[in-house]
C-alpha positions as CSV (number, residue, x, y, z in Angstrom):
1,X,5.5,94.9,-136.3
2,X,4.1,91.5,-134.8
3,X,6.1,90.3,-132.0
4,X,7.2,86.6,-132.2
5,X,4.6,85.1,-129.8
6,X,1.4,87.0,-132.0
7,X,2.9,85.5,-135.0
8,X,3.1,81.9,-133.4
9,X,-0.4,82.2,-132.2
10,X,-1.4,83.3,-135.3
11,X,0.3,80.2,-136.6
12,X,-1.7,78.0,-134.3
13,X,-4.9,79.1,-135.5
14,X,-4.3,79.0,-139.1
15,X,-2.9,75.8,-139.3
16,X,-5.8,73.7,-138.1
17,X,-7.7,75.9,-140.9
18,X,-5.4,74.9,-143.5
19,X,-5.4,71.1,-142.5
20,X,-9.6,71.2,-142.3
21,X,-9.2,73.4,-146.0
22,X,-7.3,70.4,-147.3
23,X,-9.9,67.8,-146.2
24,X,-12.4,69.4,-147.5
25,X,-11.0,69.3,-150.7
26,X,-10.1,65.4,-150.2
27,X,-13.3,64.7,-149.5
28,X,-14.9,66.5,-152.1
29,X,-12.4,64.7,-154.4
30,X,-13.8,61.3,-153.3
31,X,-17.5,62.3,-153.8
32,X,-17.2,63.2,-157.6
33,X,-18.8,63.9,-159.4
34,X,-21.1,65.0,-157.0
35,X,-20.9,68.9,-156.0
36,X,-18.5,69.1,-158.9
37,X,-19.8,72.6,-158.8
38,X,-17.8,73.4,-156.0
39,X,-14.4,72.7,-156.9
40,X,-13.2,75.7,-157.5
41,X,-14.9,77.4,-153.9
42,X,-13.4,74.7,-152.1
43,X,-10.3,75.0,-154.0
44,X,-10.0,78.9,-153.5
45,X,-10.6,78.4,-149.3
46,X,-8.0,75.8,-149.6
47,X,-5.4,78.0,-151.2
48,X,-6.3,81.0,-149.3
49,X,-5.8,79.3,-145.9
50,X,-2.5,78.0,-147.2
51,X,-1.7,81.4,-148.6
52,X,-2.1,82.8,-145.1
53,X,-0.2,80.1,-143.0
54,X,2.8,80.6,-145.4
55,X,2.7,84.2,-145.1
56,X,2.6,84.0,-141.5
57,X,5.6,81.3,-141.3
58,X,8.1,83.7,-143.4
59,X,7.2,86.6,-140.7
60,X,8.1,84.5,-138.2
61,X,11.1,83.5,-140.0
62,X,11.8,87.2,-140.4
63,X,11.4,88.4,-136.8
64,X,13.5,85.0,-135.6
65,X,16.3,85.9,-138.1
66,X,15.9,89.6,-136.9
């Protein structure tokens, strides 16, 4: 198991990944409907990254509660 200072570091570097995710996807909202063909890429990274930075927040959760 992760010790609480992997899973904050881990935390650090997935949450700048999530915020660029999510400007992508802004931005590629504002250029439509230009590159409407990758909506659903940009979408998927977006999610993904989220997926991830949430997954990583309820270990640390965990191990804190532990």
């Amino acid at each position: 198991m992760s010790s609480i200072d992997e899973v904050k570091a881990e935390i650090k570097k997935l949450s700048p990944r999530a915020t660029n995710m999510k400007m992508a996807l802004h931005d590629l909202s504002e250029d439509l409907p230009i590159n409407w063909n990758k909506i659903m890429t940009v979408a998927q990274e977006t999610y993904d990254a989220y997926a991830a930075l949430e997954e990583a927040r309820q270990r640390l959760k965990a191990l804190e509660d532990a």
